[in-house]
C-alpha positions as CSV (number, residue, x, y, z in Angstrom):
1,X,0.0,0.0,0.0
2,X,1.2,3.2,-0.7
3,X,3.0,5.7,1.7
4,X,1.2,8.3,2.0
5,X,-1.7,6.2,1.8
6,X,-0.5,4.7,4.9
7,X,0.6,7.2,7.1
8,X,-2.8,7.7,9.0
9,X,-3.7,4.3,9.6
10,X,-4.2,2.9,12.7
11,X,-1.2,0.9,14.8
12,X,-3.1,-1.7,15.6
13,X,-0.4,-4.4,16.5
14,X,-3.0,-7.8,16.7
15,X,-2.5,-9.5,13.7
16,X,-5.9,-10.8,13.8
17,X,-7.2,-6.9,13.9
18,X,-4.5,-5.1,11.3
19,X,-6.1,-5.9,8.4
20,X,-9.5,-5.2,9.4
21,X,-8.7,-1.7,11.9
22,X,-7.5,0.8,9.4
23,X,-7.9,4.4,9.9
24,X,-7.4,6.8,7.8
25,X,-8.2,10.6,7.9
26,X,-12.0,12.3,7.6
27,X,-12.6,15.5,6.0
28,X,-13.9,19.1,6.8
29,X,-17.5,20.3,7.7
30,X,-19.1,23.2,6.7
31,X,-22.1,24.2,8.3
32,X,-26.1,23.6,7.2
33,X,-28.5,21.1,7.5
34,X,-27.3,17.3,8.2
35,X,-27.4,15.8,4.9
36,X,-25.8,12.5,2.8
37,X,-22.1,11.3,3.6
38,X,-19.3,10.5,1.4
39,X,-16.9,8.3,2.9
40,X,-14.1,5.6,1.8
41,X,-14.9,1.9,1.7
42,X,-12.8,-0.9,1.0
43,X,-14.2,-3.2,-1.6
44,X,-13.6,-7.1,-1.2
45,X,-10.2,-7.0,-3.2
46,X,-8.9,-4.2,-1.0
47,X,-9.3,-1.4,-3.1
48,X,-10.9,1.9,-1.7
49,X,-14.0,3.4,-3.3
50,X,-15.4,6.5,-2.8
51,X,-19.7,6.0,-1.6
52,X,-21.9,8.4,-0.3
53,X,-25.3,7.6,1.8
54,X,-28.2,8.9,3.4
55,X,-27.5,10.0,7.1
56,X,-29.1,6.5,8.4
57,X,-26.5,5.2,5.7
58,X,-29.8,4.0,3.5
59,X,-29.3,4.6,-0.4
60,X,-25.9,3.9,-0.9
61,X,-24.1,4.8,-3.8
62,X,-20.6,3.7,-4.9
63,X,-19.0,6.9,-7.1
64,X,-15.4,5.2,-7.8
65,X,-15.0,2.3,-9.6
66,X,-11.8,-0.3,-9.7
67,X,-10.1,-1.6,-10.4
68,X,-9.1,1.2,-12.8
69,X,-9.9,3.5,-10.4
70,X,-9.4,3.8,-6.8
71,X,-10.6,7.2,-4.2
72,X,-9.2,8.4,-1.6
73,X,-10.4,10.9,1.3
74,X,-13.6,11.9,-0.1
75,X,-14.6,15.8,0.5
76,X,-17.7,17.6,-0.1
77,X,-18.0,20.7,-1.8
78,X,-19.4,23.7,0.1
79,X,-22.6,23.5,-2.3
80,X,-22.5,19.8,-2.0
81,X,-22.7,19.6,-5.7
82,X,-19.3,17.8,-6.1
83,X,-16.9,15.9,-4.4
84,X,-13.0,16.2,-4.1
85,X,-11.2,13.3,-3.6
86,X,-7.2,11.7,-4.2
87,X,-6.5,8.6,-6.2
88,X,-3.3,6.5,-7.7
89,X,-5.1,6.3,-10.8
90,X,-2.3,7.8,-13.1
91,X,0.5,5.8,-11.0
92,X,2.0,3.2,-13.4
93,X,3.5,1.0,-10.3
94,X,1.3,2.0,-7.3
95,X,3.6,-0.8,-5.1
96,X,7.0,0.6,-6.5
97,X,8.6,3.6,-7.7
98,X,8.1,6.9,-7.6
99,X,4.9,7.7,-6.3
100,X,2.1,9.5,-8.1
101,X,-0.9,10.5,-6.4
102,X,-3.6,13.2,-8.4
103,X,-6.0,15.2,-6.7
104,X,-9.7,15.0,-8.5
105,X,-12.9,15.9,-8.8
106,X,-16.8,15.1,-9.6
107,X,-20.1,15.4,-9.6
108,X,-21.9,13.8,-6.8
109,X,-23.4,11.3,-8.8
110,X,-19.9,10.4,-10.0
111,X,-20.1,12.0,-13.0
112,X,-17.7,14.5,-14.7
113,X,-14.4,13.2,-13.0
114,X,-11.8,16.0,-13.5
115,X,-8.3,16.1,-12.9
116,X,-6.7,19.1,-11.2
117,X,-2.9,18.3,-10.2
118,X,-0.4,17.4,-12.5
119,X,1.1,13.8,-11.9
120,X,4.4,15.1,-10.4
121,X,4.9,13.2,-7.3
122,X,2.3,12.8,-4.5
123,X,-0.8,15.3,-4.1
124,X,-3.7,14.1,-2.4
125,X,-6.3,14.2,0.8
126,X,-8.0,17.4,-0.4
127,X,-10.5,19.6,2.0
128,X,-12.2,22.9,0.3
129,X,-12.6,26.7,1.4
130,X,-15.7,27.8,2.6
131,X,-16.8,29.6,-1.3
132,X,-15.9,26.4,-2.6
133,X,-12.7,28.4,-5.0
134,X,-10.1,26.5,-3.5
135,X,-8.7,23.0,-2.5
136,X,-6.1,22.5,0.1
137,X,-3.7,19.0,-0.2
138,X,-0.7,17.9,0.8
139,X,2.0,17.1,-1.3
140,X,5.5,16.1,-1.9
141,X,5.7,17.1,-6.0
142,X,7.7,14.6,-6.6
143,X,10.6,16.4,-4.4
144,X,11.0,14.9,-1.2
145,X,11.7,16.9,1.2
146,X,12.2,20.3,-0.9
147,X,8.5,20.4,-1.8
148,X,6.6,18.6,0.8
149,X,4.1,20.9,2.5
150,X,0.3,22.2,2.3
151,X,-0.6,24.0,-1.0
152,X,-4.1,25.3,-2.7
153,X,-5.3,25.0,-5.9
154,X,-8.5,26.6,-7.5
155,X,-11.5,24.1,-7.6
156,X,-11.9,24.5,-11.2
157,X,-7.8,23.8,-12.0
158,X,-7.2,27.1,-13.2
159,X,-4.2,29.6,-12.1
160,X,-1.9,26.9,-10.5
161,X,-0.6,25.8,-7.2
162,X,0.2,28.0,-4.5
163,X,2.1,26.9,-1.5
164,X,1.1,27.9,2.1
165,X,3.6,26.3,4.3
166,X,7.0,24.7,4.3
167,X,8.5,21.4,5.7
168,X,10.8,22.4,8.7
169,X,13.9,20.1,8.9
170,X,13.1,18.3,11.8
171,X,10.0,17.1,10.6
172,X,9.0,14.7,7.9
173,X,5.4,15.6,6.7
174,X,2.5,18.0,6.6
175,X,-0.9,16.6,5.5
176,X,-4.6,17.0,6.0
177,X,-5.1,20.4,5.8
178,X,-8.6,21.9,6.2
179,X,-10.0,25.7,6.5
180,X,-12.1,26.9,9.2
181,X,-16.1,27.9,8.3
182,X,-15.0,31.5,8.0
183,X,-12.0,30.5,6.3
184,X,-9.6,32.7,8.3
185,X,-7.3,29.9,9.2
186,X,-5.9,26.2,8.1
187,X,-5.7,23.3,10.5
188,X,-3.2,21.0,9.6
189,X,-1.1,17.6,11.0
190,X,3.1,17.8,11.1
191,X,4.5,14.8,11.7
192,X,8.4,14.6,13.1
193,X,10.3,11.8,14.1
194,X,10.8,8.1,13.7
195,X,12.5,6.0,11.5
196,X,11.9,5.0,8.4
197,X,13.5,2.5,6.0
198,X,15.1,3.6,2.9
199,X,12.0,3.0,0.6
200,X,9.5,5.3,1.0
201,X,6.4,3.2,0.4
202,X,6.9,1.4,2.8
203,X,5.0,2.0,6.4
204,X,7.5,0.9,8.9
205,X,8.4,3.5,11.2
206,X,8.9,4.1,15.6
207,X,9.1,6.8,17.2
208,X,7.0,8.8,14.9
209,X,4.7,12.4,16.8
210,X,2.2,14.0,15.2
211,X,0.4,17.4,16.5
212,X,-2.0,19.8,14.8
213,X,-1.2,23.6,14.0
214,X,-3.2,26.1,12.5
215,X,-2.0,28.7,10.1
216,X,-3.2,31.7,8.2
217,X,-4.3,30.8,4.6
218,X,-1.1,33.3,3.3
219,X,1.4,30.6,5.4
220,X,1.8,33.5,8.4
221,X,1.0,33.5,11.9
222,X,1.7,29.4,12.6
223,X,0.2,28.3,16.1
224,X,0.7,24.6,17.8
225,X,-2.7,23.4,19.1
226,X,-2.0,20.0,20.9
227,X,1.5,18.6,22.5
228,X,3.6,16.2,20.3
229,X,3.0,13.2,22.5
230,X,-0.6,12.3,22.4
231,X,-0.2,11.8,18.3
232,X,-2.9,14.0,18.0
233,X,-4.3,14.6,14.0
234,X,-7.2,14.7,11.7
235,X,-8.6,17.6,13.1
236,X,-12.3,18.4,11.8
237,X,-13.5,22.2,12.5
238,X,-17.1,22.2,14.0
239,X,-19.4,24.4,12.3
240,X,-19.0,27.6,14.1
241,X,-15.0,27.0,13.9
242,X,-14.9,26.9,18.1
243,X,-14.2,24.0,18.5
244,X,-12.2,21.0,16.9
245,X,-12.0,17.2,17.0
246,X,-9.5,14.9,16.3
247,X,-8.4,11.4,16.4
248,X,-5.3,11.2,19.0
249,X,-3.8,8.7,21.4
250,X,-4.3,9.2,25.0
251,X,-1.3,7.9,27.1
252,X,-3.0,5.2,28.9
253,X,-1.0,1.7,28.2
254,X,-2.2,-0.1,25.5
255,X,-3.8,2.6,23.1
256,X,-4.6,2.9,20.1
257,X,-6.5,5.6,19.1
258,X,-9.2,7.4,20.9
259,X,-11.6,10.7,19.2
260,X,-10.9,14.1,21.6
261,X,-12.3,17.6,21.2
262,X,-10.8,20.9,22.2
263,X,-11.9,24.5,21.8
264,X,-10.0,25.9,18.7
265,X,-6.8,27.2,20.3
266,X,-6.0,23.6,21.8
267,X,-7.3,24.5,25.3
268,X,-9.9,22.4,26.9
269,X,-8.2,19.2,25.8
270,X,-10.9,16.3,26.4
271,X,-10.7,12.4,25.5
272,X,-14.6,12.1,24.3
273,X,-14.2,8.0,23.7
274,X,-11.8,6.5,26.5
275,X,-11.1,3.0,24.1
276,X,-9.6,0.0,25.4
277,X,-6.9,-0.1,22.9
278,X,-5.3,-3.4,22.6
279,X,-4.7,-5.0,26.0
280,X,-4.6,-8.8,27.2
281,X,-2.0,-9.8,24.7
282,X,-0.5,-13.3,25.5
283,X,-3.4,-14.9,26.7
284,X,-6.7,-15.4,24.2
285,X,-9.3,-15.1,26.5
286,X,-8.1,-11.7,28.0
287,X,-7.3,-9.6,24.5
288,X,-9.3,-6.7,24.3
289,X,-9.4,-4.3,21.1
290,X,-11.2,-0.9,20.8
291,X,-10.5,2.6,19.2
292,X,-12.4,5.0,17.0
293,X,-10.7,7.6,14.8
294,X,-11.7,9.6,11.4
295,X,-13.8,12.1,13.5
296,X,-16.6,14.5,11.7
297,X,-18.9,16.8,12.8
298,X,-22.6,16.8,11.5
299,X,-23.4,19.9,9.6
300,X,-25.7,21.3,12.1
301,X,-23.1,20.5,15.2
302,X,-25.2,18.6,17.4
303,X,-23.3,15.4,16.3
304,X,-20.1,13.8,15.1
305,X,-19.8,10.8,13.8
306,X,-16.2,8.6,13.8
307,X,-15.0,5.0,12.6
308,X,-14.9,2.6,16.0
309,X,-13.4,-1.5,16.0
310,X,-13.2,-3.2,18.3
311,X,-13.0,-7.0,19.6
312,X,-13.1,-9.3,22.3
313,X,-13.2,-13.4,22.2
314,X,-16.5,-13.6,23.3
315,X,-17.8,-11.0,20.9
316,X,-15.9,-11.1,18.0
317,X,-14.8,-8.7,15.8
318,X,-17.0,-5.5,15.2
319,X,-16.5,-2.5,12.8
320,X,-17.9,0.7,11.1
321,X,-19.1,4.1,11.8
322,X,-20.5,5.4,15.2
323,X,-22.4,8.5,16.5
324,X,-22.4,10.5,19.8
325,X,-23.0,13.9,21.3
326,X,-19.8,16.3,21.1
327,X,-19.5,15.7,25.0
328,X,-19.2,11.9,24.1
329,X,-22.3,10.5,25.2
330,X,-25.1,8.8,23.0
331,X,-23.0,6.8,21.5
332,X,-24.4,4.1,18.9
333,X,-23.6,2.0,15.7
334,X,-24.5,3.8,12.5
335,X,-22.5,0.9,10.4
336,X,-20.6,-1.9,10.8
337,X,-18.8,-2.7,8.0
338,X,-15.5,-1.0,5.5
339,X,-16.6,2.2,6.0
340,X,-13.9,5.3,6.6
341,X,-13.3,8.8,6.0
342,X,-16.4,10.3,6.6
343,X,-17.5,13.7,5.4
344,X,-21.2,14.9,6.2
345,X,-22.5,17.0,4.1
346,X,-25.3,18.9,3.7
347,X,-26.8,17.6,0.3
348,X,-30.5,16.5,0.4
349,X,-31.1,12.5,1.3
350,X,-31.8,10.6,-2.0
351,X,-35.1,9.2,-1.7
C-alpha cells in the first residue's frame, strides 16, 4: 500500500485486527443542514472506493470504480454539488517507484471526473474553502523533502498551485489540511520523528509524533494546538470554527486511538471515547481491542460521527461508523462494515 496512503492508519499491532482496523483521515464540515455522507470503503479486493449515503447510511451509492480506479479521502463541496477526492489512478507502479498521487474531482453522482494536479509526485487528501474556490492537499511534487508541504489549488484547476507552508527540517510531513467555516485559518497535521526504512512506500516506522497547528491561509501566523506526545491529528472544524476534534492517542498503556475535542486554540483538551486499545495480549481469553478515529462533525453540530473497531473473544470482531453527542455521550452503531473517511455534508437524502 502506498505511503502516504498509509501514514494515517491505525497501529493496531493484533494481527488478527490489522487488516480489518484501518484508519485513515475524515474530511472538513461546513455548516447547514445534516445531509448525505461521502466516505471511503474498502471493496472485497482491498481497493478503496469512494460512496456516499443517506445520514441513516440507507441509499448507498458507490461513485469510484476499480479496479481502474481507486478514491481516496472523499470531501464535499461547500454547495454539495461535487466531491473532491485523491487517487493513484495515473500511477503506473502504485507498489514501486516513484509515487504519483492526483487530486480529483466530480459530480456527486460520480459524473464529470476531473483532474486538477499534475502527476508530479504525490498530491492528495484534499478539503475545500468555505466559497468552494479552492482546495487544500498535501504534497510532496515529486521532491521529497524540498517540496513537501500544504498548498491550494483553484476548484476549477485554473491559475496553478500555491504553496502555504514549508516542511521544517526536523519534521517529515505536513498533511490533511482543512480551513475553518469563515475560512480565516488552516488546520493542519506535522509529523516529526521516527525512522523510516530507505523506501518510502513502505509504512515501517517508531518513534513517529504527530500534533495539529493552525495557520493563516497566506502561510503566516503558525500556532501549535496540541502537545507532540498524544499523536494527535485529523482535526475536523465544527461548524462555528470553536471548537475542533481529532483522532489522538491518549497515554494510557495499551492505546490505540481514541476521538478528543478541544476549543479551537487547543485549550480544553478532552478524550470524548476512553477505548480499550489493545490489552490482554499473551493470553486469548483476555485480548481486548477498541479505538475510534476519522472524526466529523454533522453539519448542524449537534453530532459527530467517527470510525470505531473493536474485539473481544466472546464478541468477536465489530467494525464501522458510530455516532455520539460532542460531549461523548449517546453513542451508537451507525455501520458496521468498511466504512472510513467520513464527510457529512449537507446535500439533500436521496429518496
Amino acid at each position: 500500500m502506498p505511503r502516504r496512503a498509509r501514514r494515517a492508519l491505525a497501529a493496531a499491532s493484533l494481527a488478527l485486527l490489522a487488516a480489518c482496523a484501518v484508519a485513515v483521515p475524515a474530511s472538513a464540515t461546513f455548516p447547514g443542514p445534516n445531509g448525505r455522507l461521502v466516505f471511503m470503503r474498502f471493496e472485497p479486493d482491498g481497493r478503496p472506493q469512494v460512496w456516499t449515503a443517506n445520514p441513516d447510511m440507507t441509499r448507498q451509492v458507490q461513485l469510484t470504480h476499480g479496479p481502474e480506479w481507486d478514491g481516496w479521502f472523499p470531501s464535499w463541496s461547500p454547495d454539495h454539488q461535487r466531491v473532491a477526492f485523491s487517487s493513484y489512478h495515473e500511477d503506473p507502479d502504485p507498489f514501486g517507484g516513484p509515487e504519483i498521487s492526483d487530486v480529483y474531482t466530480m459530480k456527486a453522482d460520480g459524473t464529470d471526473v476531473r483532474k486538477l494536479t499534475d502527476s508530479h509526485g504525490y498530491n492528495g487528501k484534499p478539503s475545500w474553502s468555505p466559497d468552494g474556490q479552492w482546495l487544500l492537499f498535501d504534497a510532496d511534487r515529486g521532491d521529497y523533502p524540498a517540496s513537501q508541504g500544504i498548498y491550494a489549488i483553484r476548484s476549477d484547476g485554473s491559475g496553478g498551485l500555491r504553496r502555504i507552508t514549508t516542511l521544517p527540517a526536523d519534521s517529515s510531513w505536513q498533511e490533511l489540511a482543512r480551513f475553518s467555516p469563515d475560512g480565516s485559518r488552516i488546520a493542519f497535521d506535522e509529523v516529526r520523528g521516527g525512522n523510516e526504512v530507505q523506501n518510502r512506500r513502505q509504512f515501517l516506522l517508531a518513534g513517529e509524533q504527530d500534533a495539529v497547528f493552525t495557520v493563516r491561509p497566506d502561510g503566516t501566523d503558525l500556532r501549535q494546538i496540541t502537545p507532540w506526545g498524544m499523536h494527535i491529528g485529523d482535526a475536523d472544524w465544527s461548524p462555528d470554527g470553536k471548537r475542533l476534534v481529532f483522532s489522538g492517542q491518549p497515554s494510557h498503556i495499551g492505546n490505540i486511538g481514541d476521538v478528543l475535542i478541544s476549543d479551537a486554540d487547543g485549550s480544553h483538551l478532552k478524550d470524548l471515547t476512553q477505548d480499550d486499545g489493545l490489552t490482554g495480549i499473551g493470553r486469548d481469553s483476555a485480548v481486548r481491542y477498541s479505538e475510534s478515529f476519522n472524526p466529523a462533525w454533522s453539519p448542524d453540530g449537534a453530532t459527530i460521527v467517527f470510525v470505531h473497531a473493536e474485539y473481544t473473544t466472546e464478541t468477536g470482531f465489530h467494525m464501522g461508523l458510530q455516532t455520539m453527542n460532542p460531549d461523548g455521550s449517546g453513542r451508537a452503531w451507525l455501520s458496521q462494515g468498511e466504512e472510513h473517511q467520513p464527510d457529512w455534508g449537507s446535500a439533500p437524502p436521496l429518496p
